[in-house]
C-alpha positions in Angstrom: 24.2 20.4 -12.6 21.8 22.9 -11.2 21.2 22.6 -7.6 17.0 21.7 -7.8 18.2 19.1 -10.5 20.5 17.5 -8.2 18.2 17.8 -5.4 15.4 16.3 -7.3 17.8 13.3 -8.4 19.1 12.7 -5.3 16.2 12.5 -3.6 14.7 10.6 -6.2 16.8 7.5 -6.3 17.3 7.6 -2.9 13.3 7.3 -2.6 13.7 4.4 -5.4 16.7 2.6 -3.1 14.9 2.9 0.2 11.4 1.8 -1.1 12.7 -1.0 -2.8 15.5 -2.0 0.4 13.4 -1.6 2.5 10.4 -3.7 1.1 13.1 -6.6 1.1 14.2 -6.3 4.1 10.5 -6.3 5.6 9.7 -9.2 3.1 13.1 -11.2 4.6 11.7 -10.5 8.3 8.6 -11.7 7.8 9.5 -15.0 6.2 12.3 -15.0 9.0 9.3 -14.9 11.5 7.1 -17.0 9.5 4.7 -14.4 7.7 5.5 -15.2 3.9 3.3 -13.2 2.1 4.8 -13.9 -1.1 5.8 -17.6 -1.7 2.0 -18.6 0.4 -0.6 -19.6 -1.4 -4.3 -17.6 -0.5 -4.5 -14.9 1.6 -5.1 -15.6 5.4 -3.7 -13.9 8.4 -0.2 -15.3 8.1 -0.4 -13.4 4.4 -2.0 -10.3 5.9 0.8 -10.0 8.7 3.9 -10.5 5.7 2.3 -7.9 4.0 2.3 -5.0 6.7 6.0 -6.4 7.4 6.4 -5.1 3.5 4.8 -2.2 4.0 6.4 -1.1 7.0 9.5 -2.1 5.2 8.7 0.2 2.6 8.1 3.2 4.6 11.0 3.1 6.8 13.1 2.2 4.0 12.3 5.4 2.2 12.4 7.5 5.3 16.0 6.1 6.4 17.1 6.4 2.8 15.9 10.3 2.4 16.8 11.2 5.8 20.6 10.3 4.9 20.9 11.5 1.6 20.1 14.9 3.2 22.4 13.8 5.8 25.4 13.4 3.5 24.8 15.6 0.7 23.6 18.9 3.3 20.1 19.5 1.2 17.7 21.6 3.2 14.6 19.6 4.5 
């Protein structure tokens, strides 16, 4: 495989297995901590709050995911 090929793949499903990881884990903490934002009906604070717990999920999920893919497969920054 050409190198930008693999480089786009691997970068690629690791953005696909972070974002999604990560969104789970932040939806788990937030019903952990009492912020369901999914199984609550309406959309009050408690709602609000398990949503940024997604979307911080999300973020840090795709940044830990990329950052170690270039971490074990040596692809420049």
């Amino acid at each position: 495989m050409q190198n930008d090929t693999r480089r786009a793949l691997v970068i690629g499903v690791a953005d696909a297995l972070g974002f999604t990881l990560g969104a789970l884990a932040g939806w788990g903490l937030g019903r952990l901590l009492g912020f369901d934002f999914v199984g609550a009906a309406g959309y009050g604070t408690s709602q609000m709050v398990g949503l940024v717990f997604i979307v911080l999920g999300c973020g840090l999920g795709k940044w830990l995911a990329r950052t170690l893919a270039r971490t074990f497969t040596k692809l420049p920054q």
